[in-house]
DRENKEKE-345088 format. One record per residue: residue in one letter; z, y, x of N, C-alpha, C in turn. Coordinates in steps of 0.1 Angstrom, whole numbers, padded with zeros to 4 digits, always signed. Example, Ala and Ser with C-alpha at 12.3 -4.5 7.8 and 13.67 -1.06 7.14 Angstrom:
<atoms>
A+0078-0057+0132+0078-0045+0123+0078-0033+0132;S+0071-0022+0128+0071-0011+0137+0079+0000+0129;
</atoms>
This chain:
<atoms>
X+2883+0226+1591+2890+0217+1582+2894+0224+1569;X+2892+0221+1556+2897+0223+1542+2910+0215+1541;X+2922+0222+1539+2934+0219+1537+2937+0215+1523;X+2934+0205+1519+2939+0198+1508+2952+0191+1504;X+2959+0196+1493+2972+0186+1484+2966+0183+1473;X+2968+0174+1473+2963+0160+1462+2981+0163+1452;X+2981+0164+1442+2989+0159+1430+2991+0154+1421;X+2999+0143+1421+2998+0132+1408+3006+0123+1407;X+3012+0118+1399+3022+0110+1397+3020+0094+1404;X+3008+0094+1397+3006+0081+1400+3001+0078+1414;X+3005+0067+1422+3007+0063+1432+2990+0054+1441;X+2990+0050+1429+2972+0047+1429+2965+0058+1426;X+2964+0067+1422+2954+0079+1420+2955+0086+1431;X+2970+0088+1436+2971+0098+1450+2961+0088+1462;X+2961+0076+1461+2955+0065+1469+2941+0068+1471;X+2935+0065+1458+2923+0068+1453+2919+0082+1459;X+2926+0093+1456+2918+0103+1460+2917+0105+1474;X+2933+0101+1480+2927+0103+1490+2923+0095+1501;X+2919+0088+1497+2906+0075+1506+2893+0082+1503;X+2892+0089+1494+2881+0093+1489+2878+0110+1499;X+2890+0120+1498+2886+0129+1507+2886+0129+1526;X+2894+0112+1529+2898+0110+1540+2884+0110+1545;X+2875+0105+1539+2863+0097+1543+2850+0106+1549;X+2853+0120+1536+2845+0130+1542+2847+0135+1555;X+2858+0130+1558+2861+0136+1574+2865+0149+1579;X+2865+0161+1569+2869+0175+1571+2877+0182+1565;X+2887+0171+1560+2895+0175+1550+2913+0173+1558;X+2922+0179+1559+2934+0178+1561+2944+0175+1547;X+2948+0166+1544+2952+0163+1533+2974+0160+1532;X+2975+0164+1522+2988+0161+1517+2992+0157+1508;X+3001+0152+1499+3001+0147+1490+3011+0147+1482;X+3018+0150+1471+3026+0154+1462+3028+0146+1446;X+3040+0142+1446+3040+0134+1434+3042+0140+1419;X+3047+0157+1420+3051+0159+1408+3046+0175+1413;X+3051+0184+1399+3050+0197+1401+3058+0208+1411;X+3070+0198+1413+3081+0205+1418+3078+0208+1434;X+3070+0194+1438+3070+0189+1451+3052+0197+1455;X+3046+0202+1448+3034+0210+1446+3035+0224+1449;X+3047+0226+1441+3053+0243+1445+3054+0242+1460;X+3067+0233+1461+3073+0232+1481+3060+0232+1487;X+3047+0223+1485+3041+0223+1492+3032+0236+1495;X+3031+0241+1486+3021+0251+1487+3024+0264+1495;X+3039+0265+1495+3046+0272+1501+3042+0270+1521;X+3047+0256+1521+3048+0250+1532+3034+0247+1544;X+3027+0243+1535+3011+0236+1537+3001+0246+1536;X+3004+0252+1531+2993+0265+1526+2980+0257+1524;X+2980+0250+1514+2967+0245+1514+2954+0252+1508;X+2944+0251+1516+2928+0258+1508+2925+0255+1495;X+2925+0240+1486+2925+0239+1473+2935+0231+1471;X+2938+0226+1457+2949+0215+1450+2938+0210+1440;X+2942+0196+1438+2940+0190+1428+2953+0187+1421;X+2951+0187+1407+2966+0189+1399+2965+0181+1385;X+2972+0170+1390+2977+0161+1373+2984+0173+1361;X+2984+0169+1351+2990+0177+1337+2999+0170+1336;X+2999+0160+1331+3013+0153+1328+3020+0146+1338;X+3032+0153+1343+3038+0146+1354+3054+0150+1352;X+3065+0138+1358+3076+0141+1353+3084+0150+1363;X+3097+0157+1363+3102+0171+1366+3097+0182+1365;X+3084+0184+1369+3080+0196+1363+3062+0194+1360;X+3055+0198+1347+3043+0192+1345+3034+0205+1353;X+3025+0200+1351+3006+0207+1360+3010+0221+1353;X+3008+0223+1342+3005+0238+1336+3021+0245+1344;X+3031+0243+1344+3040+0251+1347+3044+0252+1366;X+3041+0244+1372+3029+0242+1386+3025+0254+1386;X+3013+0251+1378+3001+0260+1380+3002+0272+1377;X+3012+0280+1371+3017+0291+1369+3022+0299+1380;X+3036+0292+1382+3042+0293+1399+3034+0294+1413;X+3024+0283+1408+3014+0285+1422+3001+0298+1420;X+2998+0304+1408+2996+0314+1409+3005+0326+1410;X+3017+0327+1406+3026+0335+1410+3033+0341+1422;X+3030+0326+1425+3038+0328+1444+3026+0328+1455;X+3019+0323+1453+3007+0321+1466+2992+0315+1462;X+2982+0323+1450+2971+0317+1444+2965+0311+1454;X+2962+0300+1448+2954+0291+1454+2944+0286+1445;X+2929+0283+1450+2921+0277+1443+2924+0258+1435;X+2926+0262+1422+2932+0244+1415+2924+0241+1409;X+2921+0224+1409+2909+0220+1405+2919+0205+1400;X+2920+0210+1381+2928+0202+1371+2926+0189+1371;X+2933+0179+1374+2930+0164+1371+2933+0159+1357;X+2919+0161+1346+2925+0159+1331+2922+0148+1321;X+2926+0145+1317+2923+0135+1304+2914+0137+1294;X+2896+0130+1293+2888+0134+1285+2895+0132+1271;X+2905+0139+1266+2908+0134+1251+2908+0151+1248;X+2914+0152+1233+2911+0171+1230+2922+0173+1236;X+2934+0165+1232+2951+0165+1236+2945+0179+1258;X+2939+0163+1257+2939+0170+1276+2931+0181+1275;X+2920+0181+1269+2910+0193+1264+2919+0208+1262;X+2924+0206+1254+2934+0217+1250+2943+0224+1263;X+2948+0214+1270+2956+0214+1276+2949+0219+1292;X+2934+0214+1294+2929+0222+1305+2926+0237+1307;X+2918+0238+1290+2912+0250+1285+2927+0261+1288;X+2938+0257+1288+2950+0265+1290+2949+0267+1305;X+2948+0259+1311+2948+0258+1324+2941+0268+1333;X+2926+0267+1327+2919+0277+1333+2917+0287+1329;X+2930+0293+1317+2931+0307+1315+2943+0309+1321;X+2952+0300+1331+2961+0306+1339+2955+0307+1354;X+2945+0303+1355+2939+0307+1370+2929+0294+1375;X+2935+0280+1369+2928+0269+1379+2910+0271+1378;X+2905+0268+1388+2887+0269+1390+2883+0261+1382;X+2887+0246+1381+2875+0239+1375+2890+0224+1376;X+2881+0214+1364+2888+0204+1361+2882+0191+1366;X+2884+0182+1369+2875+0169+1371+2882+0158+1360;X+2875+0147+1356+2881+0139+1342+2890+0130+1352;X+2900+0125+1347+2910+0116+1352+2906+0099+1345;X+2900+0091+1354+2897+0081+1348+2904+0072+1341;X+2901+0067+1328+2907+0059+1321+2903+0041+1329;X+2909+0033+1318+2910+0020+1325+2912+0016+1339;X+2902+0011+1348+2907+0009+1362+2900+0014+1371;X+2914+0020+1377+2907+0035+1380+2899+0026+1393;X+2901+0023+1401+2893+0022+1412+2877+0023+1408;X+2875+0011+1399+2859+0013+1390+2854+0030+1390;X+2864+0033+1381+2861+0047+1374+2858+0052+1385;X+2867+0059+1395+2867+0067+1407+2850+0066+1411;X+2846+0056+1415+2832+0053+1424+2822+0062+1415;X+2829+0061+1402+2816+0069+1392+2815+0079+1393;X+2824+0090+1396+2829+0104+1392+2829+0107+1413;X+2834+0100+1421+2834+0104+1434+2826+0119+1436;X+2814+0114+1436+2799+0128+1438+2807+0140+1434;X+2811+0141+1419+2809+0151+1413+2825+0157+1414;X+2837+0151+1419+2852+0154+1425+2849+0160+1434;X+2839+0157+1447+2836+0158+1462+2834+0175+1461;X+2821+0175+1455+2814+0187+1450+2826+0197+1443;X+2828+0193+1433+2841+0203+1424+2846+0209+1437;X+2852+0202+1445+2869+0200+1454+2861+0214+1466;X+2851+0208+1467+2847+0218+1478+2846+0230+1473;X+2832+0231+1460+2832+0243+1456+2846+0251+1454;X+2856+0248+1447+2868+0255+1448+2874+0260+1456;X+2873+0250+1466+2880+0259+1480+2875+0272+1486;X+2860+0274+1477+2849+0286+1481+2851+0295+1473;X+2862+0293+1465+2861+0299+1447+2868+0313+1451;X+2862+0324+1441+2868+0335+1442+2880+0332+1431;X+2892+0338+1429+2902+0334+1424+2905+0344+1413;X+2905+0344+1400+2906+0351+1385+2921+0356+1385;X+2923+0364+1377+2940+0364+1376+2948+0360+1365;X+2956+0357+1363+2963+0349+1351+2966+0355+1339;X+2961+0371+1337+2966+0382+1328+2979+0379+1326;X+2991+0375+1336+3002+0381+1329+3009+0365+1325;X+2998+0352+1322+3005+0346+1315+3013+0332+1330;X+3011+0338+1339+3020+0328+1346+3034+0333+1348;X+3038+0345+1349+3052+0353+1350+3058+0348+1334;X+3049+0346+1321+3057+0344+1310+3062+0327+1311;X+3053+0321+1316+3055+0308+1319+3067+0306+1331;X+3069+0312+1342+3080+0314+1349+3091+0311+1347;X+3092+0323+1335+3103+0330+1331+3106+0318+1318;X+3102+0308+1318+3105+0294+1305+3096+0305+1287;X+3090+0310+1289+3083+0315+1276+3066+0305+1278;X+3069+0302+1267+3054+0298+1261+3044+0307+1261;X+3031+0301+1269+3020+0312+1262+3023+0319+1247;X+3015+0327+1245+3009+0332+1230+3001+0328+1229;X+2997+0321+1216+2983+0317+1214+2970+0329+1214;X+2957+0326+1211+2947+0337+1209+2951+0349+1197;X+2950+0360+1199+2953+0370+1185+2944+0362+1178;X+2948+0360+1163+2939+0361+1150+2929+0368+1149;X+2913+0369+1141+2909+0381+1143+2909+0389+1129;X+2915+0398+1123+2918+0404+1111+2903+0408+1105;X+2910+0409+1090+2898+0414+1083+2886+0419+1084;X+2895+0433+1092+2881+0444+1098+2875+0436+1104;X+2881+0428+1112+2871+0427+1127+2866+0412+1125;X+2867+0412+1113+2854+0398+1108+2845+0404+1099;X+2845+0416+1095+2833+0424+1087+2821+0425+1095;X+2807+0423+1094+2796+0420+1102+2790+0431+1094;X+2786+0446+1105+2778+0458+1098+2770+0457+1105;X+2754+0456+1096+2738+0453+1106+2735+0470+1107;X+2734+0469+1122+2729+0482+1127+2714+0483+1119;X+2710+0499+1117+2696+0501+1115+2689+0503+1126;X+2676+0500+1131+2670+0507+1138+2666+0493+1151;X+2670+0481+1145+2670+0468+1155+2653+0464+1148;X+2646+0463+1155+2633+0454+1156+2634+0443+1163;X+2627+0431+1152+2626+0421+1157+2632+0413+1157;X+2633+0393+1162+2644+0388+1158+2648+0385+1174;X+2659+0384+1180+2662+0386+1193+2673+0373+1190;X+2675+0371+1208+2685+0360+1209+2689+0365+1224;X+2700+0355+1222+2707+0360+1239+2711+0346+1243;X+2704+0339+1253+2714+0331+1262+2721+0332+1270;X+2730+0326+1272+2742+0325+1283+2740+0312+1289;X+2739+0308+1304+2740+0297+1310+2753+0297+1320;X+2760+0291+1317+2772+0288+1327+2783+0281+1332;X+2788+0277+1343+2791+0267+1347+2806+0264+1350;X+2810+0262+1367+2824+0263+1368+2830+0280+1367;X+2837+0277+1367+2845+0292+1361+2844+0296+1344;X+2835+0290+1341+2826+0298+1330+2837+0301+1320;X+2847+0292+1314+2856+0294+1304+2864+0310+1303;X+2870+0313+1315+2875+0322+1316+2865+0340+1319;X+2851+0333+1324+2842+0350+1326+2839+0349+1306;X+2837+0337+1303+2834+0339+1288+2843+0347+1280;X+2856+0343+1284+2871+0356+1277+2863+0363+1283;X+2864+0371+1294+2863+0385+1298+2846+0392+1290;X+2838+0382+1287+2827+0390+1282+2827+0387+1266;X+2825+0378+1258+2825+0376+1248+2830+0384+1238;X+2843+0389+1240+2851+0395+1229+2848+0410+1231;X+2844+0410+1240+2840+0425+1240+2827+0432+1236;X+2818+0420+1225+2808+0423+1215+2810+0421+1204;X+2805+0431+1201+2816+0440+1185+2810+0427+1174;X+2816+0433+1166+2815+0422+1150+2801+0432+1144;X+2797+0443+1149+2784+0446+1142+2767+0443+1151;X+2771+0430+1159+2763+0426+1172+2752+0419+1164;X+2741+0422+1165+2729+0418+1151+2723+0408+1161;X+2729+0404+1172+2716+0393+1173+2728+0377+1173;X+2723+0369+1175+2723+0350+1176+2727+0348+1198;X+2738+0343+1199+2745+0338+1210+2739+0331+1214;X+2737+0318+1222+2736+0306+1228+2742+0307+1237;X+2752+0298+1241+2759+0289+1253+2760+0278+1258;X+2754+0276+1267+2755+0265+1274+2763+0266+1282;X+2775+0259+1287+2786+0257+1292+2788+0243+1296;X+2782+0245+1306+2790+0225+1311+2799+0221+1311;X+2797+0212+1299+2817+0205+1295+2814+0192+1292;X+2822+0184+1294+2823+0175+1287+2826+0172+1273;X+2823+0160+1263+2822+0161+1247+2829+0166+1244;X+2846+0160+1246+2854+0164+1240+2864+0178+1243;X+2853+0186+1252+2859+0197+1256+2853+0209+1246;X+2839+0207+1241+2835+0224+1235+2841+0225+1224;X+2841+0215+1212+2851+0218+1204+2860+0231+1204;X+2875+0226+1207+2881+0232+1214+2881+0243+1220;X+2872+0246+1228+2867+0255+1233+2863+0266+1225;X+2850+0268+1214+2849+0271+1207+2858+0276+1195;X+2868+0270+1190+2879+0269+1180+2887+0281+1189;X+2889+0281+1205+2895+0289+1216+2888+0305+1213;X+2876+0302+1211+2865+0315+1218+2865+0320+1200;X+2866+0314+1187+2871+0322+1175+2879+0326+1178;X+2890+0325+1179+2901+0335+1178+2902+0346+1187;X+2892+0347+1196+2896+0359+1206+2882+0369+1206;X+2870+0361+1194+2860+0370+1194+2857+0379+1180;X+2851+0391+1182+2849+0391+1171+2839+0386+1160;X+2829+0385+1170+2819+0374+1159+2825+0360+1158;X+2817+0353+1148+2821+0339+1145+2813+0330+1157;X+2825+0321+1161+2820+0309+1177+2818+0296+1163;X+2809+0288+1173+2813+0276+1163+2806+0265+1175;X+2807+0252+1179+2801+0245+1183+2787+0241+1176;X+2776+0238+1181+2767+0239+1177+2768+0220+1174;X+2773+0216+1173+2771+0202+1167+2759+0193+1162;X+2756+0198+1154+2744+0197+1143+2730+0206+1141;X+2720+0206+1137+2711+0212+1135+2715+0226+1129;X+2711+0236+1132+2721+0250+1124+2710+0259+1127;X+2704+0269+1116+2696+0281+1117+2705+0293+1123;X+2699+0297+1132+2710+0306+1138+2707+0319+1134;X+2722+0327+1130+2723+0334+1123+2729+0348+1134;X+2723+0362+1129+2729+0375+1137+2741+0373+1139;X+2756+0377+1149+2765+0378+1144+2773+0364+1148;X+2769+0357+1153+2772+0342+1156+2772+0336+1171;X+2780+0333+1174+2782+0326+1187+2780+0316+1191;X+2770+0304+1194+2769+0291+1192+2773+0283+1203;X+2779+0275+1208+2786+0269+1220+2777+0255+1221;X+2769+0252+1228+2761+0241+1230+2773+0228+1233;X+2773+0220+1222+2781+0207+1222+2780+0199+1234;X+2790+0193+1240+2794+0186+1256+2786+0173+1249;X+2780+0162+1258+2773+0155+1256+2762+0152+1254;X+2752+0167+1248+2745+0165+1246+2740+0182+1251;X+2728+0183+1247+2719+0197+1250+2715+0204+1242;X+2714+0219+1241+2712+0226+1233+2698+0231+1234;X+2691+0232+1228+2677+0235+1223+2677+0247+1211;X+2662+0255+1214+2660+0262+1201+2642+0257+1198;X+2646+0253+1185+2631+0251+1177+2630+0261+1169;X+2613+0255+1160+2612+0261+1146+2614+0251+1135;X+2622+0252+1127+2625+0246+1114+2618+0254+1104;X+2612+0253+1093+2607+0258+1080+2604+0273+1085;X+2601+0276+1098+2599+0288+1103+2612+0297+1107;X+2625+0289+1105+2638+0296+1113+2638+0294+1124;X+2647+0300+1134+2650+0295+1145+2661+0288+1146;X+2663+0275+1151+2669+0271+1152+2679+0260+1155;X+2694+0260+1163+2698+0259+1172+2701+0241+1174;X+2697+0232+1183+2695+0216+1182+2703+0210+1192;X+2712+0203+1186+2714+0196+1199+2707+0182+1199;X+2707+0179+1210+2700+0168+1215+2707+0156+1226;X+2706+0147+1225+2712+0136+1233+2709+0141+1249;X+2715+0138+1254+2715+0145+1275+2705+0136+1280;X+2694+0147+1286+2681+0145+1290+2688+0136+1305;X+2683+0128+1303+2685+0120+1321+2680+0129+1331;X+2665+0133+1328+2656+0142+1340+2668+0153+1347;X+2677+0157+1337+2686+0173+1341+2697+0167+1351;X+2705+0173+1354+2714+0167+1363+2729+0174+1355;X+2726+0187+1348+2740+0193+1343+2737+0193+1325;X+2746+0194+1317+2748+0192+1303+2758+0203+1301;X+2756+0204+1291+2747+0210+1281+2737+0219+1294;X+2723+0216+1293+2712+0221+1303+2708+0232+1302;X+2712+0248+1309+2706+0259+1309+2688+0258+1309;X+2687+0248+1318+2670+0251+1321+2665+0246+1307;X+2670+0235+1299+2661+0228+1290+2661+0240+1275;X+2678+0246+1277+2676+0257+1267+2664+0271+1269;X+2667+0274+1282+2658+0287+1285+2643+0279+1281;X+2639+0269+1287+2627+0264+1285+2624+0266+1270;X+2633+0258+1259+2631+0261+1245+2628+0275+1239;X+2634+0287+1247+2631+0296+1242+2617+0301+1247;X+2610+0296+1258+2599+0298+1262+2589+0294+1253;X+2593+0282+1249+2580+0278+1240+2583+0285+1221;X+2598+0285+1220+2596+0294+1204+2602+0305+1202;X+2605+0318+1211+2609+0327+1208+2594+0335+1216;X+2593+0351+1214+2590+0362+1219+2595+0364+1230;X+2597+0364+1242+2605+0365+1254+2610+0376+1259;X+2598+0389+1249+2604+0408+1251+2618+0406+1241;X+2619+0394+1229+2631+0397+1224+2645+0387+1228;X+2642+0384+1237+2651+0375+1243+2661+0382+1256;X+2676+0376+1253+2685+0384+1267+2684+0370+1273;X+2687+0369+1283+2692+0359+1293+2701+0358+1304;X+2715+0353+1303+2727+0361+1310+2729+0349+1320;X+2729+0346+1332+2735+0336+1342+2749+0340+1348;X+2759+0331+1345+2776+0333+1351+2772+0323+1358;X+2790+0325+1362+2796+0314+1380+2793+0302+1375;X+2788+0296+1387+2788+0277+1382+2781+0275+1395;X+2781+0262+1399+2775+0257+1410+2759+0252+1402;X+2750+0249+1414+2740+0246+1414+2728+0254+1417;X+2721+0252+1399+2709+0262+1398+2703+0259+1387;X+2708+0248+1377+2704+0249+1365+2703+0264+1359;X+2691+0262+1351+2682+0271+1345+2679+0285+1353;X+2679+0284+1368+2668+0292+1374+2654+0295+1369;X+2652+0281+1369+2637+0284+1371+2635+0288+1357;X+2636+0280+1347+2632+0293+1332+2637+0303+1330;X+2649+0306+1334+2651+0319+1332+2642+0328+1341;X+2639+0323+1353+2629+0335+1359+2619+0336+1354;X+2613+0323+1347+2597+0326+1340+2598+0331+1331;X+2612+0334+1320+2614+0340+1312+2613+0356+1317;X+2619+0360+1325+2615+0374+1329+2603+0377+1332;X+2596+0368+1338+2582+0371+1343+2569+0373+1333;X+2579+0368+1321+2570+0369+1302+2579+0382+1298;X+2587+0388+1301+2589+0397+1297+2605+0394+1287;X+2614+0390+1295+2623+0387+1286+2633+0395+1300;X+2641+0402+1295+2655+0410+1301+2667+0401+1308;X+2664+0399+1319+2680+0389+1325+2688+0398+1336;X+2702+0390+1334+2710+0395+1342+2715+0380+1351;X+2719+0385+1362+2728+0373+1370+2742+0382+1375;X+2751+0372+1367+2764+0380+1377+2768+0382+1390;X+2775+0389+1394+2778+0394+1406+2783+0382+1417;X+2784+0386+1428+2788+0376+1434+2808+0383+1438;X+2807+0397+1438+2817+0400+1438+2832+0398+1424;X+2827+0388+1414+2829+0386+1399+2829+0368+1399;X+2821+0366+1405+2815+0356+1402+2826+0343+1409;X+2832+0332+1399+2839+0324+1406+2832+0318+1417;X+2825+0309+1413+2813+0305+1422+2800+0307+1421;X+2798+0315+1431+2781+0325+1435+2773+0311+1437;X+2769+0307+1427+2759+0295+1428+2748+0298+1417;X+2748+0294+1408+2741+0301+1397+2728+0309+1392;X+2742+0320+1396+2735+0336+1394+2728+0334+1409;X+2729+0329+1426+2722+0331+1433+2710+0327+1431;X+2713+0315+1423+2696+0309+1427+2689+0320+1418;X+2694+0323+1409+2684+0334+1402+2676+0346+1403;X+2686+0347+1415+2685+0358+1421+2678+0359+1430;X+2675+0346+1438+2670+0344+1451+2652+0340+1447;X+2650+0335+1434+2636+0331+1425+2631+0346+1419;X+2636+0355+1421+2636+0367+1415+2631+0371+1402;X+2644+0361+1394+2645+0358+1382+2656+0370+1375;X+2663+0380+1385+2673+0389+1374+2669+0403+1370;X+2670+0407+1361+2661+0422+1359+2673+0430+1368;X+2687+0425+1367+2701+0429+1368+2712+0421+1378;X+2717+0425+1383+2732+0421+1391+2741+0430+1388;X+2750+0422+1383+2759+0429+1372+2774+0422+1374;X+2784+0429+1376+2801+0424+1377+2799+0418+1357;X+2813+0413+1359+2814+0403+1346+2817+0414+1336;X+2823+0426+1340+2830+0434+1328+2819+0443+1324;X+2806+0444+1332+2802+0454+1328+2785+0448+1320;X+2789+0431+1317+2778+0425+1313+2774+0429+1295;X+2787+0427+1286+2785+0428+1275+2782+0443+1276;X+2782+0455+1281+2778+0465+1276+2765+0467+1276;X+2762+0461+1289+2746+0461+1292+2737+0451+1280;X+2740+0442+1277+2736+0435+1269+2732+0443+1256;X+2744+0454+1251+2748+0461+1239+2739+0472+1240;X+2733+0476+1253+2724+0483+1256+2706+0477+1255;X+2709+0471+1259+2692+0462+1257+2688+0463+1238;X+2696+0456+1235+2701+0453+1216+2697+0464+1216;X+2703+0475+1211+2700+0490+1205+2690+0494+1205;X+2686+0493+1217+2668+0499+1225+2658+0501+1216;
</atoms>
């Protein structure tokens, strides 16, 4: 049995959900109406995952969620508002520890619920399997009534872009990744210097109004420039591109650039922004000796299979560790297609990357 606490103010949603995990039949469930009553329980219930509302009265989700990594981590999986407001507010969330978020239906919820069920069911479980991140520090400041710190700025120096000599060719690096992904992205991202000569790609499964945000999050703490890939964009050395929620990130040839496309969300795919449809793009318009290909935590197995045909053309991949890895889903299938040149913990990915580059 999976020990579940359900949290949320509202009285119909606690309903909703749990009619919804009662049904799977392997769930032990409890239920909590605010943050305060979340802490007691977690204490009490020891539950395997939570699901956790943000806005709730006596004490809200983010400050919960602090406490409950403070006193007894537990795998949390955010119940959030597709707006930026909630955007903002999860992207915080999952740099205090929670796994993964699911959208909180607008209008009537019963409707809504039937639509999203599958993909709650799935979230709820994976988390309970989730290896658990640490909060660097920022749940003790939250504790203690202090506000996070926002992202450092990044100063002068460390927006100056110096092109190494001795780089052949034009190279790219994708990244495909899923639950967890926001927070292994802190841990690798910032740790590729401002003199990094090649072009990012990210695919990150989020919803629209989440990469934004996200992006705007991943400037301030990198040293290259992030930007949502929004619109048609020639992708430049030195650049970070976050494949926009909603739709899918692609690489073409424009006037002979490469460069970076979003596209409306292929029905055939099952996850968005789609690792397999990007790796696939780079099969047909890049070199694939100049291509990296990095697989993080996320459930599934999007972009397996091109990424292994990409190695098997001669392109350099890594899949993260499963000892790192929030959820070993991902990087396994890649692993298991014998698609990774590498099995690699999360801290020790951007070096290796920084190594391939130089070569």
């Amino acid at each position: 049995m999976i020990k579940l606490l359900i949290v949320d103010d509202s009285a119909l949603m606690r309903r909703q959900l749990n009619a919804i995990f009662e049904a799977e039949g392997d769930f032990q469930i409890r239920l909590a109406r605010n943050g305060r009553e979340a802490v007691e329980e977690n204490r009490e219930f020891e539950p395997d995952v939570v699901t956790l509302d943000i806005n709730m009265p006596e004490m809200d989700g983010l400050t919960a969620l602090s406490l409950l990594m403070a006193e007894r981590p537990v795998p949390v999986v955010m119940v959030s508002s597709l707006t930026e407001k909630g955007a903002m507010a999860t992207l915080e969330a999952l740099n205090l520890g929670a796994v993964d978020y699911i959208p909180k239906p607008g209008g009537t919820i019963s409707l809504s619920m039937v639509e999203i069920e599958a993909e709650i069911i799935a979230k709820v479980r994976a988390a309970a399997r989730a290896r658990l991140k640490s909060s660097r520090g920022l749940a003790a400041r939250i504790r203690n009534g202090a506000a996070p710190r926002p992202a450092a700025a990044r100063t002068e120096s460390t927006q100056r872009v110096i092109r190494r000599s001795g780089i052949r060719g034009e190279g790219v690096v994708l990244i495909g990744v899923s639950t967890g992904g926001p927070r292994t992205l802190e841990d690798i991202l910032p740790q590729l210097p401002a003199d990094f000569p090649w072009p990012v790609l990210v695919a990150q499964h989020m919803p629209p109004s989440f990469t934004k945000p996200f992006a705007e999050r991943m400037n301030g703490l990198c040293a290259l420039e992030v930007s949502e890939a929004s619109r048609p964009t020639p992708i430049e050395p030195g650049h970070i591109y976050i494949g926009k929620g909603g739709a899918d990130l692609v690489l073409a040839r424009r006037v002979g650039k490469l460069t970076a496309l979003p596209r409306p969300e292929n029905p055939d795919f099952l996850w968005h922004p789609s690792v397999e449809l990007l790796g696939r793009s780079a099969l047909e318009h890049c070199d694939p000796a100049t291509v990296i290909a990095v697989m993080l935590t996320g459930m599934g197995y999007d972009g397996a299979d091109a990424f292994t045909e990409l190695k098997r053309r001669g392109a350099r991949t890594i899949a993260e560790s499963e000892e790192t890895a929030v959820v070993f889903g991902m990087p396994a299938e890649l692993i298991a297609r014998g698609g990774a040149n590498l099995v690699l913990p999360a801290e020790r990915i951007a070096d290796q990357i920084q190594i391939w580059v130089e070569r």
